[in-house]
DONUDREN-445705 format. One record per residue (C-alpha): residue in three letters; x, y, z. Coordinates in steps of 0.1 Angstrom, whole numbers, plus 5000, padded with zeros to 4 digits. Layout:
BEGIN
<sero><resn>ALA</resn><east>X</east><north>Y</north><up>Z</up></sero>
...
***
This chain:
BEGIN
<sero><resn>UNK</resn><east>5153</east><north>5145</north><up>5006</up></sero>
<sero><resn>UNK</resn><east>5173</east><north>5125</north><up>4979</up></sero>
<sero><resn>UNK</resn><east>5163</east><north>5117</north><up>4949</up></sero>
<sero><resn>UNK</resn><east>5167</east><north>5078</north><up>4958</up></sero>
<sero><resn>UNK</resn><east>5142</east><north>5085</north><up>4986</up></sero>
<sero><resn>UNK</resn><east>5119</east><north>5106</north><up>4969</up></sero>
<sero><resn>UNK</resn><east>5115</east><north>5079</north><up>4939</up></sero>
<sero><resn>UNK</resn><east>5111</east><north>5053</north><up>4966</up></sero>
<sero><resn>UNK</resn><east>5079</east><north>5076</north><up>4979</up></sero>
<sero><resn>UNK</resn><east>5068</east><north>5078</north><up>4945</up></sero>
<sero><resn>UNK</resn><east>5063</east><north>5040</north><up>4937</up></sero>
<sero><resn>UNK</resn><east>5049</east><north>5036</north><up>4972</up></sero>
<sero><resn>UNK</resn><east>5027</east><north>5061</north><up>4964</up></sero>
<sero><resn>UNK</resn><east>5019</east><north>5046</north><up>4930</up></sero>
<sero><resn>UNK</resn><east>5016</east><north>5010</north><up>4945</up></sero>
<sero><resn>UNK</resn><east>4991</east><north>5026</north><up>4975</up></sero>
<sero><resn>UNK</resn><east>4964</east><north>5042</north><up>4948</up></sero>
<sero><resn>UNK</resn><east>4963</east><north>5005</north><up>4931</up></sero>
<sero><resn>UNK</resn><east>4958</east><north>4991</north><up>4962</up></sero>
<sero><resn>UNK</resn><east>4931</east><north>5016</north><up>4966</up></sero>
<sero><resn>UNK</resn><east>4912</east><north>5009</north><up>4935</up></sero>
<sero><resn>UNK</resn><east>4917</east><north>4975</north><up>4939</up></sero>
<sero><resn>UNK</resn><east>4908</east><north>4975</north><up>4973</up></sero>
<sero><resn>UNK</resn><east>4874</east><north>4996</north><up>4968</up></sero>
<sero><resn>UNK</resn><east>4866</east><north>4970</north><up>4936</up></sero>
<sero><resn>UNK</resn><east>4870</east><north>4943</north><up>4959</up></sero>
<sero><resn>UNK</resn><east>4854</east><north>4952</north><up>4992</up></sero>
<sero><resn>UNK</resn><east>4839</east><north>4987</north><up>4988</up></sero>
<sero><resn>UNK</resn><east>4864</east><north>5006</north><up>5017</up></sero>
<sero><resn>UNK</resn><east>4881</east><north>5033</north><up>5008</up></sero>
<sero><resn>UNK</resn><east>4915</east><north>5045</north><up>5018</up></sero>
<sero><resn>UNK</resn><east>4935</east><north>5077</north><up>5021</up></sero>
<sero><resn>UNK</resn><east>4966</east><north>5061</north><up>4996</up></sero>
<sero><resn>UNK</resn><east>4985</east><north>5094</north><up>5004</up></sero>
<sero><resn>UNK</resn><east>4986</east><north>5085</north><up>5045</up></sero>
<sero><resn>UNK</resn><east>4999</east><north>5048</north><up>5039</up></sero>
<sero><resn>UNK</resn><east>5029</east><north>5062</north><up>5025</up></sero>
<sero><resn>UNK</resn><east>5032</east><north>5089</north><up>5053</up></sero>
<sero><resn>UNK</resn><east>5026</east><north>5064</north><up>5081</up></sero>
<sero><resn>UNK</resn><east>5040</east><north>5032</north><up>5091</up></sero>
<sero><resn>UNK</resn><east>5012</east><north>5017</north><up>5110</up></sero>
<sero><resn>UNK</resn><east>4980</east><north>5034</north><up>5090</up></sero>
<sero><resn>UNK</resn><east>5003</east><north>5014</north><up>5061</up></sero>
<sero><resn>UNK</resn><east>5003</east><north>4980</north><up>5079</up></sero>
<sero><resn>UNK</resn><east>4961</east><north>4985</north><up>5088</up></sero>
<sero><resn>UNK</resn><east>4958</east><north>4993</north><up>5051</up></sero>
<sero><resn>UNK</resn><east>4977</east><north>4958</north><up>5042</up></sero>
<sero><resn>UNK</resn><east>4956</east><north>4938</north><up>5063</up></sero>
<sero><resn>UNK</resn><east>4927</east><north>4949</north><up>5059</up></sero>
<sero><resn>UNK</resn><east>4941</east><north>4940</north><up>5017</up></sero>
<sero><resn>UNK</resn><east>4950</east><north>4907</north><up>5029</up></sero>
<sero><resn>UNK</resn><east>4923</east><north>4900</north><up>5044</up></sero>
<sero><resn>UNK</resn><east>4901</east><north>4899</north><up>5013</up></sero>
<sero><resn>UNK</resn><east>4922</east><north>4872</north><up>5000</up></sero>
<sero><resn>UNK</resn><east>4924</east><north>4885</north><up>4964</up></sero>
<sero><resn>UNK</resn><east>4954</east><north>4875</north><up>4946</up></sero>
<sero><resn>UNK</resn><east>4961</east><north>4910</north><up>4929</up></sero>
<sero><resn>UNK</resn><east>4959</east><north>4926</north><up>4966</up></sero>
<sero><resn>UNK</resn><east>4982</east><north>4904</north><up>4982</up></sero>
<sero><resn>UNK</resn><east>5007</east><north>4910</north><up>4951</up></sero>
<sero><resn>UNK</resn><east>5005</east><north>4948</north><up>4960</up></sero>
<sero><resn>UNK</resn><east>5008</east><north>4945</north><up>4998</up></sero>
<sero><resn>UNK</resn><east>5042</east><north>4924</north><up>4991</up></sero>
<sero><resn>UNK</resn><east>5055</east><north>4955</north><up>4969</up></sero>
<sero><resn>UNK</resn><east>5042</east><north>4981</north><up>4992</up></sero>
<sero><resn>UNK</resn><east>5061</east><north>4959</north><up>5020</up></sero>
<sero><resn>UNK</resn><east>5094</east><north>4961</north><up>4999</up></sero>
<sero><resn>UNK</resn><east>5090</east><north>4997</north><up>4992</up></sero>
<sero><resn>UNK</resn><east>5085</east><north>5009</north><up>5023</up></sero>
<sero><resn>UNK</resn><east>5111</east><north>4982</north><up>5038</up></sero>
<sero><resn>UNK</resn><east>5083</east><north>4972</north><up>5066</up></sero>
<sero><resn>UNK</resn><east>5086</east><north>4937</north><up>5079</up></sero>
<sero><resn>UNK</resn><east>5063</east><north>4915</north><up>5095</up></sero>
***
């Protein structure tokens, strides 16, 4: 692994535990911020469920997780 792609890990990883915190704040679920990085789809559940709370600061997040991880809609 490069150092490019293990940065890029990090920040998702950083962006997926305020997503979490955020996310149990806002609606009481919990998620495993670890997986979302490892896994593509687990990380588009994650996001929706996010979005659908409709809270500004989440949907901020799910954007920058979305860049990070390069996923597209």
């Amino acid at each position: 692994m490069t150092g490019l792609a293990i940065n890029s890990q990090s920040n998702a990883f950083s962006i997926a535990t305020l997503i979490y915190a955020r996310l149990r704040r806002v609606s009481g679920r919990v998620i495993d911020a670890l997986y979302v990085v490892e896994n593509v789809e687990y990380a588009r559940f994650v996001s929706n469920l996010a979005l659908e709370t409709a809270d500004a600061e989440l949907s901020r997040l799910v954007a920058r997780l979305y860049s990070e991880l390069n996923l597209h809609e």
